[in-house]
N, C-alpha and C positions, 0 to 999 in steps of 0.2 A: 370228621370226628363223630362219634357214636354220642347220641343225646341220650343223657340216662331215662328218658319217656320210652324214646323208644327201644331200648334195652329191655326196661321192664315190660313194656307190652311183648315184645320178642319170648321174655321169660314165661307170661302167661298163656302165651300161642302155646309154647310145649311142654307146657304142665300138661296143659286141658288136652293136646295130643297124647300126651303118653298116659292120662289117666282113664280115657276112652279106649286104649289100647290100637292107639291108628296110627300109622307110618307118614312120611314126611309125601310120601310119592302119592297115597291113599289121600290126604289132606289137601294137595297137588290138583289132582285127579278130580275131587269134589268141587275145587275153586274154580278147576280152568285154570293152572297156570302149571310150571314146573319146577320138580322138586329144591332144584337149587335154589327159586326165588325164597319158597320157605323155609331155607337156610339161612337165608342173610335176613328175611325178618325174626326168625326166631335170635339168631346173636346181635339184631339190633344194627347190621351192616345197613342195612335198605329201612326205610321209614315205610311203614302201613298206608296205603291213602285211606279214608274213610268209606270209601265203599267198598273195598277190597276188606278190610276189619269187616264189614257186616259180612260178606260172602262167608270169611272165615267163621265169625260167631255166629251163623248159620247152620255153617259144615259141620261144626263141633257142638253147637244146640247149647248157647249158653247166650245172657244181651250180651252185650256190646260191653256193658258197664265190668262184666266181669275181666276185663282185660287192663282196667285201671286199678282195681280194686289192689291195696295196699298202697298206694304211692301217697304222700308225707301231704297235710294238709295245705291252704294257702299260701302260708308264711313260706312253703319250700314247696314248690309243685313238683318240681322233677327227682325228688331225692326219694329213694325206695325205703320202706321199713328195713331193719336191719332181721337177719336169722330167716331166709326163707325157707321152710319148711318142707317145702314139697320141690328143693333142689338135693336134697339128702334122697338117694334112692331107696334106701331101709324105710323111709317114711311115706316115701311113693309106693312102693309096694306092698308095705303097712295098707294103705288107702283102699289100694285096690284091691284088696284081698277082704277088704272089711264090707266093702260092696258087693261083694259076689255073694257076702252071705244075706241068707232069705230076712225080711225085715224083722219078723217076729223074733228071731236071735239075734239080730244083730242088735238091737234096741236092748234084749238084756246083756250084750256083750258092751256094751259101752255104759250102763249101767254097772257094770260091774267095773268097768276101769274106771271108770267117776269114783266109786268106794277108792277100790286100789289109791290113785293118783290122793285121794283124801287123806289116806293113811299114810301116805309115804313123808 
């Protein structure tokens, strides 16, 4: 049975893959291991050990911590925030499209959706 910990870690392996724009075999390839293993940690089939998570938030260049980040506080450790945002692909690709621009635009590009989003 799939631990909802490791589901969400699973989910945060392939955000942070797809928002670097890196393949599951390229991910694979940097750990040492292959591709199907990051298959079943991304759905959460296979549990992470902890030095395999460093390898990975390594390969992807983010801590460690970012792979917990949303999960419900003490009173409920393993339950996920609800509405993940960057499971909508419109919104993933939102992201990464907002990143490719140069920072000086993109600071007033999001300055100006702060107005927008104000107004609405």
């Amino acid at each position: 049975m799939k631990h909802p910990v490791d589901v969400h870690v699973g989910k945060r392996i392939r955000h942070r893959r797809w928002m670097i724009g890196m393949t599951q075999q390229q991910l694979a390839d940097k750990v040492g291991i292959k591709f199907q293993q990051i298959q079943k940690y991304e759905t959460g089939m296979n549990r992470v050990s902890a030095s395999r998570l460093w390898d990975i938030a390594d390969a992807v260049d983010v801590p460690i911590s970012f792979f917990f980040e949303g999960l419900a506080g003490d009173s409920a450790p393993a339950r996920e925030v609800s509405g993940d945002i960057l499971a909508d692909k419109e919104a993933l690709a939102l992201v990464r499209s907002y990143y490719a621009i140069p920072e000086a635009q993109r600071r007033r590009l999001f300055e100006l959706a702060k107005v927008l989003s104000d107004a609405a």
